[in-house]
Backbone atoms as SQL, in Angstrom:
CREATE TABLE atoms (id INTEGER PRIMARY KEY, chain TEXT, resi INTEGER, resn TEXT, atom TEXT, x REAL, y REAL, z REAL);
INSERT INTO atoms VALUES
  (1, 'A', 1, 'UNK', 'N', -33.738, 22.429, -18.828),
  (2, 'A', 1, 'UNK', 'CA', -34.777, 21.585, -19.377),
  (3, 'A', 1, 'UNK', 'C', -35.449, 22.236, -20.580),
  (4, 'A', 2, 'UNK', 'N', -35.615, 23.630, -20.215),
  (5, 'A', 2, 'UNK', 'CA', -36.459, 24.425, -21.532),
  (6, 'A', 2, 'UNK', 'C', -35.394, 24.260, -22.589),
  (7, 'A', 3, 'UNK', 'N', -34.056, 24.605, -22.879),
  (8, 'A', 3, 'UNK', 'CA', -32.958, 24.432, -23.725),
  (9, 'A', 3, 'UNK', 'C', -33.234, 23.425, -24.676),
  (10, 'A', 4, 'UNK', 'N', -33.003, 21.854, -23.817),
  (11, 'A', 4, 'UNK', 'CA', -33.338, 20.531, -24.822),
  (12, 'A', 4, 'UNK', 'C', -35.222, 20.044, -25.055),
  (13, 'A', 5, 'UNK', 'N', -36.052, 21.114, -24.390),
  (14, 'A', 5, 'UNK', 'CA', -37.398, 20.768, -25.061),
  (15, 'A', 5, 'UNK', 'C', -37.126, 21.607, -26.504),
  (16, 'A', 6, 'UNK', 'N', -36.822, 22.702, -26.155),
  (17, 'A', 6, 'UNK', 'CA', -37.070, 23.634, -27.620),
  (18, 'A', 6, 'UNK', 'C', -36.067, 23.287, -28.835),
  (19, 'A', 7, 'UNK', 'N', -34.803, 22.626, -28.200),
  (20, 'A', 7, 'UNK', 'CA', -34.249, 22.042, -29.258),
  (21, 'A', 7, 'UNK', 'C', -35.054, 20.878, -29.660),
  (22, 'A', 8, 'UNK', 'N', -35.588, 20.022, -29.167),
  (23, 'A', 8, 'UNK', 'CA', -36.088, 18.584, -29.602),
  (24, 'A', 8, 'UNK', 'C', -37.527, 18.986, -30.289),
  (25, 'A', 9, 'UNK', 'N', -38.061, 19.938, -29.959),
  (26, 'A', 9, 'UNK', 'CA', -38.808, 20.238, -31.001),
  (27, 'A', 9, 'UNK', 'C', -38.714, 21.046, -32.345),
  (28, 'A', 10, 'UNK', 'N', -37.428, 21.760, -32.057),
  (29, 'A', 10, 'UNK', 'CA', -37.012, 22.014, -33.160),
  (30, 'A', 10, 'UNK', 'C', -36.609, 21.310, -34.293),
  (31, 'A', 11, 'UNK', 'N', -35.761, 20.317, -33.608),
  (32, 'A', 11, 'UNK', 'CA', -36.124, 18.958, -34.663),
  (33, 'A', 11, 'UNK', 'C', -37.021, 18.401, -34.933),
  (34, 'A', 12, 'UNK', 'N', -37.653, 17.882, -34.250),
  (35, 'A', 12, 'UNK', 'CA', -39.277, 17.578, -34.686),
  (36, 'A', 12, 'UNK', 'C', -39.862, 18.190, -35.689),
  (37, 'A', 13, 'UNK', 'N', -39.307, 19.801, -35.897),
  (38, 'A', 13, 'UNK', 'CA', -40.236, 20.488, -36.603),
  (39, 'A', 13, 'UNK', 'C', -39.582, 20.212, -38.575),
  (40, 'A', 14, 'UNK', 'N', -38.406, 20.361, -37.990),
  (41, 'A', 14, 'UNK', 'CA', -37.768, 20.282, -39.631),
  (42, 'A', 14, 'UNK', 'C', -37.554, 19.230, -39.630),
  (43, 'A', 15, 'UNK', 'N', -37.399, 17.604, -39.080),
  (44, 'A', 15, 'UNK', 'CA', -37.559, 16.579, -40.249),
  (45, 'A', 15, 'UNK', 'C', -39.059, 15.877, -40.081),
  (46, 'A', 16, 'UNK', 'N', -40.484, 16.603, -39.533),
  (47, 'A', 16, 'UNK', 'CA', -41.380, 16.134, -39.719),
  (48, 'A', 16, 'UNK', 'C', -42.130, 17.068, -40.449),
  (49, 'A', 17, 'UNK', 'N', -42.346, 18.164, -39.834),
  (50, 'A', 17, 'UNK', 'CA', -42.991, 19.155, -40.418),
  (51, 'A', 17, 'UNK', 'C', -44.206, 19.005, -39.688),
  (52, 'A', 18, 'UNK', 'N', -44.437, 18.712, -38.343),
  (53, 'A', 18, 'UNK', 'CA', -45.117, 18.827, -37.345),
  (54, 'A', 18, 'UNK', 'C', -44.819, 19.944, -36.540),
  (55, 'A', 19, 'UNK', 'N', -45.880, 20.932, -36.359),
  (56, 'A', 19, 'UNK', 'CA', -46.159, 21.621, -35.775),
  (57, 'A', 19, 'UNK', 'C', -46.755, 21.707, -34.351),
  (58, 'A', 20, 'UNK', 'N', -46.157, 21.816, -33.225),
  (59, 'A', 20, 'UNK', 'CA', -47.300, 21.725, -31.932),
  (60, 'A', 20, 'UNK', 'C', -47.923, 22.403, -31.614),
  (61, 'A', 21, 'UNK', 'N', -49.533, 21.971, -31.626),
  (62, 'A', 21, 'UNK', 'CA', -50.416, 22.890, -31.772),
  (63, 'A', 21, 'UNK', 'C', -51.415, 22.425, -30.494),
  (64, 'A', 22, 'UNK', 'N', -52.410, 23.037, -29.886),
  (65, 'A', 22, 'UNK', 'CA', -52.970, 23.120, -28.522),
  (66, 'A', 22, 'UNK', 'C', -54.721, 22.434, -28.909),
  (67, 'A', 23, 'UNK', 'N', -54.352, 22.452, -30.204),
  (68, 'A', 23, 'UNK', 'CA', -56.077, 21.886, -31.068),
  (69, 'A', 23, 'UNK', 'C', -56.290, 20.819, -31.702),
  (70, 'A', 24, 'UNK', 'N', -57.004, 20.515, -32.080),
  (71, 'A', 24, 'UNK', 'CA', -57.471, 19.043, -33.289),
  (72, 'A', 24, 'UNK', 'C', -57.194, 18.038, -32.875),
  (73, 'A', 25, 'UNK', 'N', -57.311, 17.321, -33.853),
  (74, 'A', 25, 'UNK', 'CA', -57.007, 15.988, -33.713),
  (75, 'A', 25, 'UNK', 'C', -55.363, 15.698, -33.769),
  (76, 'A', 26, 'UNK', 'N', -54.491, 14.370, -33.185),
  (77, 'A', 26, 'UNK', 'CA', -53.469, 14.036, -33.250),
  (78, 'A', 26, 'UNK', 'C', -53.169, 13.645, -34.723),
  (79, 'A', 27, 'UNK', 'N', -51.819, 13.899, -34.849),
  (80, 'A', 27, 'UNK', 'CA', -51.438, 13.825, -36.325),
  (81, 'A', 27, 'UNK', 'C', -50.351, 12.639, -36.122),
  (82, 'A', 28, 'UNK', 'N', -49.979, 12.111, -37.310),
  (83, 'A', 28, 'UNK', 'CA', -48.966, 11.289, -37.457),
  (84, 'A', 28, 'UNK', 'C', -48.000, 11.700, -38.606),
  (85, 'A', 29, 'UNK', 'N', -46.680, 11.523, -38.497),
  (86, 'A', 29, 'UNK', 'CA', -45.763, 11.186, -39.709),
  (87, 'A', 29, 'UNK', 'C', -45.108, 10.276, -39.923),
  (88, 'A', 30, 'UNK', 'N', -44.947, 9.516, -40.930),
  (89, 'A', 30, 'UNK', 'CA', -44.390, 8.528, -40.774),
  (90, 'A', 30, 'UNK', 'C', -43.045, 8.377, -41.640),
  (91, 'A', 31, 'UNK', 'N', -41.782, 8.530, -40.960),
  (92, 'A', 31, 'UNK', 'CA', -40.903, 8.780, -41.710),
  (93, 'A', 31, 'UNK', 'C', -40.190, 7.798, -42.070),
  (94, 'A', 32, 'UNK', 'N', -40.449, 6.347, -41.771),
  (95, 'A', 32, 'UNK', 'CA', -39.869, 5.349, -42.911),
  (96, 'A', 32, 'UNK', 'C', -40.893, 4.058, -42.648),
  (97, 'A', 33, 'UNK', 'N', -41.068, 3.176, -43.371),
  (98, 'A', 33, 'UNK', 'CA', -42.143, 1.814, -43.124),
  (99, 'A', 33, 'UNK', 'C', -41.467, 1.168, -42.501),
  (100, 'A', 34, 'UNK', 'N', -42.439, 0.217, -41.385),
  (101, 'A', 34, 'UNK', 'CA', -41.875, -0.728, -41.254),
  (102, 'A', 34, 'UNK', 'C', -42.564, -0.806, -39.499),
  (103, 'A', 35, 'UNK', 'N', -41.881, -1.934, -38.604),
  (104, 'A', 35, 'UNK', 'CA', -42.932, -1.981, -37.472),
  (105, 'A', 35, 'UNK', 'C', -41.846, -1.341, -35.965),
  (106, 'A', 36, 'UNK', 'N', -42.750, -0.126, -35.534),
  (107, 'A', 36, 'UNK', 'CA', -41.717, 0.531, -34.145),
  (108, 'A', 36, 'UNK', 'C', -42.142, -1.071, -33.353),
  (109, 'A', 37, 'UNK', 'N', -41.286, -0.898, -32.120),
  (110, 'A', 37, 'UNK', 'CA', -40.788, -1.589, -31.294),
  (111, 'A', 37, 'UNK', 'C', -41.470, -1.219, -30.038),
  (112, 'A', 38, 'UNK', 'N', -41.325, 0.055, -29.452),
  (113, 'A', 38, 'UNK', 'CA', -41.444, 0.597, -28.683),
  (114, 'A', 38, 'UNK', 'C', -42.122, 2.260, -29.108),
  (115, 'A', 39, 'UNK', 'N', -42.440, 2.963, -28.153),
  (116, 'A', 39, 'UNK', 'CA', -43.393, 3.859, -28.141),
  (117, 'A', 39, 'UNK', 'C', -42.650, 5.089, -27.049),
  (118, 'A', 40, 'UNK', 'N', -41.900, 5.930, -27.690),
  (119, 'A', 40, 'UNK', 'CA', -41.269, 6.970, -25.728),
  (120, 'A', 40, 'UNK', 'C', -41.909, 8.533, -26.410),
  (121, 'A', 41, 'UNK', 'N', -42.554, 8.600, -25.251),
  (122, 'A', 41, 'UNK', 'CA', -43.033, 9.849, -24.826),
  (123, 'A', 41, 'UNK', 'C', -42.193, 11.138, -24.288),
  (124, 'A', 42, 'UNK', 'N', -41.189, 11.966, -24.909),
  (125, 'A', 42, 'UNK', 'CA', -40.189, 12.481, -24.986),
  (126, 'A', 42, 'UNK', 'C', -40.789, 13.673, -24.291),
  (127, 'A', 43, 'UNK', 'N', -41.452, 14.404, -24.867),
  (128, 'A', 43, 'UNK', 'CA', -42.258, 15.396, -24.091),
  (129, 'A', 43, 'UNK', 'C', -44.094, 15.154, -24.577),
  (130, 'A', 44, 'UNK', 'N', -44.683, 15.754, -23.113),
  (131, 'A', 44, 'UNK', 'CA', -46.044, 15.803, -23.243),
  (132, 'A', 44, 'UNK', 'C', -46.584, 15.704, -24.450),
  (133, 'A', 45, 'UNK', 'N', -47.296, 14.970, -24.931),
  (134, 'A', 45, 'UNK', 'CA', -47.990, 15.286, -26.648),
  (135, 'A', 45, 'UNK', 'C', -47.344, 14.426, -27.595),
  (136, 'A', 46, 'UNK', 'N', -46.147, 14.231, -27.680),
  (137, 'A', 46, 'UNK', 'CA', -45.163, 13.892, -28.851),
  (138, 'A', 46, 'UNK', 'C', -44.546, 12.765, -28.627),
  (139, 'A', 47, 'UNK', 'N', -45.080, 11.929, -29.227),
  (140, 'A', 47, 'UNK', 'CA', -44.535, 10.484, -29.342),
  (141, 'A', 47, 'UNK', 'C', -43.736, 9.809, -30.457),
  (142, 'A', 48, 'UNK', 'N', -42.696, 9.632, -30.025),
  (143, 'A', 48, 'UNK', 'CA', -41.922, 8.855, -31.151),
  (144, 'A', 48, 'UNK', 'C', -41.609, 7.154, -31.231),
  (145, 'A', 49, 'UNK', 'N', -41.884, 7.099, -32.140),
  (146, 'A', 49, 'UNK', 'CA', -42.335, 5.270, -32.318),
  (147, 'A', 49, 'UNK', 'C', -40.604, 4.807, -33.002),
  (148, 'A', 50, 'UNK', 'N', -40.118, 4.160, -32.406),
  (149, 'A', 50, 'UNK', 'CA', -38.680, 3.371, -32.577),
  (150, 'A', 50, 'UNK', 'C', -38.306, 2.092, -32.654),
  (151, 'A', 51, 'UNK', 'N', -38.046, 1.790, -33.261),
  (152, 'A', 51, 'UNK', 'CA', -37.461, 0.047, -33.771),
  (153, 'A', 51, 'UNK', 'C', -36.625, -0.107, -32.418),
  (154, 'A', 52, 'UNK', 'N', -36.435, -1.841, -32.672),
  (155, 'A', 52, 'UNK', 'CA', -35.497, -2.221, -31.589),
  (156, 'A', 52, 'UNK', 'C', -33.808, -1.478, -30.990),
  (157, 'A', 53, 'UNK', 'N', -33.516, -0.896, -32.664),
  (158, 'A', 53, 'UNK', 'CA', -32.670, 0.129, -32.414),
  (159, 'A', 53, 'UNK', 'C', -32.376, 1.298, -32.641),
  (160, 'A', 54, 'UNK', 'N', -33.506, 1.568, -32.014),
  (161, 'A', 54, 'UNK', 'CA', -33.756, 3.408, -31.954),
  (162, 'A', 54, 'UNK', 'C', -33.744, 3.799, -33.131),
  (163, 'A', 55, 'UNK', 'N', -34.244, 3.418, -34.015),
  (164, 'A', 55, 'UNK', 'CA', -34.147, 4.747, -35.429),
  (165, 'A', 55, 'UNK', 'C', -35.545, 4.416, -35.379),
  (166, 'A', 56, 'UNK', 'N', -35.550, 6.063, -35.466),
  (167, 'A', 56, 'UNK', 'CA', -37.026, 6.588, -35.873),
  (168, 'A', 56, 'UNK', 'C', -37.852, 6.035, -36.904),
  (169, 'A', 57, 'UNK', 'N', -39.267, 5.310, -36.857),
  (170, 'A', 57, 'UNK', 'CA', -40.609, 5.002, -37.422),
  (171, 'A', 57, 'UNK', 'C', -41.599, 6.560, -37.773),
  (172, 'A', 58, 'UNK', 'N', -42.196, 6.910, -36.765),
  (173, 'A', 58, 'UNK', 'CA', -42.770, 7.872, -37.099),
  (174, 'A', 58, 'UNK', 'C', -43.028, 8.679, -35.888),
  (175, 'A', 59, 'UNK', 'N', -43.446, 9.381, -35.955),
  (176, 'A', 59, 'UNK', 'CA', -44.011, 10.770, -34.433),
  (177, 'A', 59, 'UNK', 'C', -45.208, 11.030, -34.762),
  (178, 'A', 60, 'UNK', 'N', -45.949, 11.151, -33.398),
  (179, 'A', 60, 'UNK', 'CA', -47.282, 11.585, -32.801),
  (180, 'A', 60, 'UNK', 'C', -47.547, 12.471, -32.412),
  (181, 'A', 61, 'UNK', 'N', -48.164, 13.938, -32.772),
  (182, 'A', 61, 'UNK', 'CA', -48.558, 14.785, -32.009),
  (183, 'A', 61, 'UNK', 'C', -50.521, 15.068, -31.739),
  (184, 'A', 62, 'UNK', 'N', -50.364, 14.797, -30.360),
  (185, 'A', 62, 'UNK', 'CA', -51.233, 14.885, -29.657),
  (186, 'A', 62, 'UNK', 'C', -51.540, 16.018, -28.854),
  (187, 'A', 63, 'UNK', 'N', -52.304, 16.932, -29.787),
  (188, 'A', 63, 'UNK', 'CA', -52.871, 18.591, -29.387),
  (189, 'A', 63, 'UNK', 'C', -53.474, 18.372, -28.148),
  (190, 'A', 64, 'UNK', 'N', -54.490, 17.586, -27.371),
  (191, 'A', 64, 'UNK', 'CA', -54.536, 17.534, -26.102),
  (192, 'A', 64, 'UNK', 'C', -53.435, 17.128, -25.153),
  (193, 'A', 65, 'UNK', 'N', -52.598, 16.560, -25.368),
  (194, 'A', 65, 'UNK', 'CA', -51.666, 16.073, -24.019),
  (195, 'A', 65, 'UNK', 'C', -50.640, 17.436, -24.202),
  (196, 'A', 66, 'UNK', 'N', -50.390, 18.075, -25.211),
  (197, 'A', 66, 'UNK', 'CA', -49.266, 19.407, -25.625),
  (198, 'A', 66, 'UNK', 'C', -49.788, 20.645, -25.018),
  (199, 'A', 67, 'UNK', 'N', -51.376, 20.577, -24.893),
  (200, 'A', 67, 'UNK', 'CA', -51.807, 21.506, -24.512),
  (201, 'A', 67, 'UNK', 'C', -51.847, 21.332, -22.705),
  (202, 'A', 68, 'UNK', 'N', -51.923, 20.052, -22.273),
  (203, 'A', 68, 'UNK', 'CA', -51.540, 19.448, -20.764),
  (204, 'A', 68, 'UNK', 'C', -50.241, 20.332, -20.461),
  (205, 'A', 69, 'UNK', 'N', -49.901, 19.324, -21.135),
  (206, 'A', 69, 'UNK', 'CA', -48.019, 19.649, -20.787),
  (207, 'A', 69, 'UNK', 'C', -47.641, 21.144, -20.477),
  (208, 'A', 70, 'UNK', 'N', -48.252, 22.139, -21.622),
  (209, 'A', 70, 'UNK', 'CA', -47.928, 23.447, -21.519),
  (210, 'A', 70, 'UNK', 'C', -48.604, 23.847, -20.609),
  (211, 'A', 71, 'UNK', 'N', -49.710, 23.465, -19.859),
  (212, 'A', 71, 'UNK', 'CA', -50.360, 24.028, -18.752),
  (213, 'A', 71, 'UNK', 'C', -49.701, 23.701, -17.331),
  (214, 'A', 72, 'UNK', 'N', -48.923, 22.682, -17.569),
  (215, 'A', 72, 'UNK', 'CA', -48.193, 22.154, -16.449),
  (216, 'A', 72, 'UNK', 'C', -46.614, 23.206, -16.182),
  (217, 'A', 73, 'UNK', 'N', -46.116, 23.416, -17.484),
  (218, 'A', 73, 'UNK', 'CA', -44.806, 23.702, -17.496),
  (219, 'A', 73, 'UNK', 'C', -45.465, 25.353, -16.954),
  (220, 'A', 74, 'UNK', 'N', -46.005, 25.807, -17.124),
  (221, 'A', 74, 'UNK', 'CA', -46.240, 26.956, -17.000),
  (222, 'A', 74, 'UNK', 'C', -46.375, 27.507, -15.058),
  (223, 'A', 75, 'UNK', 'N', -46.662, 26.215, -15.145),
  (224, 'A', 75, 'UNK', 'CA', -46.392, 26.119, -13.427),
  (225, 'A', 75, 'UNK', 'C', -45.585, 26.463, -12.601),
  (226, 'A', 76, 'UNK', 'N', -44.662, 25.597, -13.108),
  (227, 'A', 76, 'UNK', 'CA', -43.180, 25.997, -12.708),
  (228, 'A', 76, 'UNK', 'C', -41.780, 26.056, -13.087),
  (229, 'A', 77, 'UNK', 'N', -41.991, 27.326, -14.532),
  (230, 'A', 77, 'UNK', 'CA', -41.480, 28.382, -14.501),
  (231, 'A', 77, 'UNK', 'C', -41.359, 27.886, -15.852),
  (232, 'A', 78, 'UNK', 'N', -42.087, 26.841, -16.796),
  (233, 'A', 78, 'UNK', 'CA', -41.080, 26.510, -18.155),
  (234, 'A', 78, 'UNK', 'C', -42.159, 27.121, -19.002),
  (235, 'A', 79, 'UNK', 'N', -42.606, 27.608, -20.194),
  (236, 'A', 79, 'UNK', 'CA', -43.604, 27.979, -21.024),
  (237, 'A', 79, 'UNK', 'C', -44.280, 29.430, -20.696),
  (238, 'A', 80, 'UNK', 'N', -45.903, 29.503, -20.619),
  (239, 'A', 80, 'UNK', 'CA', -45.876, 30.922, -20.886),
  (240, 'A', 80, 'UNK', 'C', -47.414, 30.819, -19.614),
  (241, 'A', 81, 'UNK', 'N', -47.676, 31.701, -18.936),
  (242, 'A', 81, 'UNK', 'CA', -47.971, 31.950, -18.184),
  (243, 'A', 81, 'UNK', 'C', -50.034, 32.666, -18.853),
  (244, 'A', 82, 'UNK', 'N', -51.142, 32.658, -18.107),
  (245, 'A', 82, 'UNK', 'CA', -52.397, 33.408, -18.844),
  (246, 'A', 82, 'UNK', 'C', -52.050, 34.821, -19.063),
  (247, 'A', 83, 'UNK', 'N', -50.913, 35.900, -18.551),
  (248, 'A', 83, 'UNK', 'CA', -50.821, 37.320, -19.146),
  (249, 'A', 83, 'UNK', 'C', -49.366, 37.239, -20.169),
  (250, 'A', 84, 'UNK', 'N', -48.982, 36.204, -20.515),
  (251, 'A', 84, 'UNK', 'CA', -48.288, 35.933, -21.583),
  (252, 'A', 84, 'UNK', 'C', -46.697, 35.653, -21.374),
  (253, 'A', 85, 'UNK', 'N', -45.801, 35.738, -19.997),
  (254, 'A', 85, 'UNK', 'CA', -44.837, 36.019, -19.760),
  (255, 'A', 85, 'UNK', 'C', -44.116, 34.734, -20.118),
  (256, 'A', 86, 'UNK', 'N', -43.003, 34.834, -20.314),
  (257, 'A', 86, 'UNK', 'CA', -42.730, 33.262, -20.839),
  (258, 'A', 86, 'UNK', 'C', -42.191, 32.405, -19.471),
  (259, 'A', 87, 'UNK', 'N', -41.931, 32.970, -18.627),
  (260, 'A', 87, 'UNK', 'CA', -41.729, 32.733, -17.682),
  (261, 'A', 87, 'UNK', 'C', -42.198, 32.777, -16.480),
  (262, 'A', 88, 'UNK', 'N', -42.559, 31.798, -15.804),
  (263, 'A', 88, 'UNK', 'CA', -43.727, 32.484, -14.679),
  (264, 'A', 88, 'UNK', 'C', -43.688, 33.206, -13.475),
  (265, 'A', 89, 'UNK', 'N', -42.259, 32.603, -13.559),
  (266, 'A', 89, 'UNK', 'CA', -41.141, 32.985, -12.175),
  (267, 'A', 89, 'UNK', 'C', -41.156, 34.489, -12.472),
  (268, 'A', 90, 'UNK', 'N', -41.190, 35.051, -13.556),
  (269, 'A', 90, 'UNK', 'CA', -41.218, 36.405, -13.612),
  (270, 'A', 90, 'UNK', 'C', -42.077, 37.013, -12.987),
  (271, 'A', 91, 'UNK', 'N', -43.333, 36.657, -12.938),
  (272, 'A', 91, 'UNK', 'CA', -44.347, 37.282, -12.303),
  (273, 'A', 91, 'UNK', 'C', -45.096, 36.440, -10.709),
  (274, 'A', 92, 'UNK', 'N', -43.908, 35.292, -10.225),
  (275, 'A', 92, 'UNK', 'CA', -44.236, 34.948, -9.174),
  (276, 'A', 92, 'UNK', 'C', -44.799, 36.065, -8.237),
  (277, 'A', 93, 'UNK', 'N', -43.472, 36.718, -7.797),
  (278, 'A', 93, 'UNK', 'CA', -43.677, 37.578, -6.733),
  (279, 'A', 93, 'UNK', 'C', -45.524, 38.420, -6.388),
  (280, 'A', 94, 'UNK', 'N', -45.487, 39.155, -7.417),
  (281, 'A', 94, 'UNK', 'CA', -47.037, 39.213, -8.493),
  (282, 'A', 94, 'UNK', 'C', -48.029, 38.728, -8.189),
  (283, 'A', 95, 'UNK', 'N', -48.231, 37.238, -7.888),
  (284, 'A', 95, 'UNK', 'CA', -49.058, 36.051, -8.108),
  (285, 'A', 95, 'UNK', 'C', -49.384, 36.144, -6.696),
  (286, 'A', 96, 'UNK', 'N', -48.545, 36.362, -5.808),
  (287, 'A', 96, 'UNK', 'CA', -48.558, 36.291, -4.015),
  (288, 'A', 96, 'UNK', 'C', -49.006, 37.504, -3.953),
  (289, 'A', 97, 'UNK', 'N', -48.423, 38.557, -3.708),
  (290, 'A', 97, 'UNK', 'CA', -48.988, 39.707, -3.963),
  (291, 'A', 97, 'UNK', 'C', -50.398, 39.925, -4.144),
  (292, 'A', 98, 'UNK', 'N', -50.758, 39.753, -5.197),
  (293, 'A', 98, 'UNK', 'CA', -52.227, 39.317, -5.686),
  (294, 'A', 98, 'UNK', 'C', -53.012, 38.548, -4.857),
  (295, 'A', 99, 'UNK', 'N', -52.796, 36.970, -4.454),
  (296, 'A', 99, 'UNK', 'CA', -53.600, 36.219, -4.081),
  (297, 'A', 99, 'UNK', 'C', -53.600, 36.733, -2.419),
  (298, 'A', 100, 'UNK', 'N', -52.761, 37.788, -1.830),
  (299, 'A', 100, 'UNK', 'CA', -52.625, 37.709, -0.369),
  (300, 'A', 100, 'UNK', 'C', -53.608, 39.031, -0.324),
  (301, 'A', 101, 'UNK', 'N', -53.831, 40.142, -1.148),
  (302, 'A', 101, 'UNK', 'CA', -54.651, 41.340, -1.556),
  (303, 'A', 101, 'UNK', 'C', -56.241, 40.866, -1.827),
  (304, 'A', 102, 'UNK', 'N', -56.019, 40.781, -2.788),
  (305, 'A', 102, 'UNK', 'CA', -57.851, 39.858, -2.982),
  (306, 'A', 102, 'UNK', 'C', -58.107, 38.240, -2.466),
  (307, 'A', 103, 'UNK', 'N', -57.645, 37.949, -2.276),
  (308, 'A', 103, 'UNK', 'CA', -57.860, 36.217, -1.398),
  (309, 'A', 103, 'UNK', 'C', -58.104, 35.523, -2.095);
């Protein structure tokens, strides 16, 4: 799952030039005129607006729902963890450890 998020935002990044960021206000690009159809929410934050046949209108990034999302993935096991690990599963064991020591 982490594989095709970081690819799909990798695209995101070079033909919008949207950046996902955890702050501000939501941004828009709009990469050709004309009226989307539909609205899919691909990952947390990032919305891409599509005609009746799928070619891209424009994308949405929404610094509060990206900053959701990454708090979620971080859960279980996708993104980066509060002591920075990118993985959380790395420091599961850790986490028990911890919570069974101090309560």
């Amino acid at each position: 799952m982490s594989e095709v998020r970081d690819g799909l935002l990798r695209l995101v990044r070079k033909s919008t030039g949207i950046r996902p960021r955890k702050t501000g206000k939501p941004v828009e690009k709009v990469v050709r005129e004309g009226e989307a159809s539909r609205t899919v929410s691909v990952v947390g934050g990032l919305l891409l607006h599509l005609t009746g046949d799928f070619k891209l209108m424009k994308v949405t990034m929404d610094p509060h729902q990206w900053k959701l999302q990454c708090q979620a993935l971080s859960v279980v096991g996708i993104g980066r963890d509060r002591d920075g690990a990118t993985d959380v599963s790395v420091n599961h064991d850790d986490y028990f450890v911890d919570a069974i020591l101090n309560g």
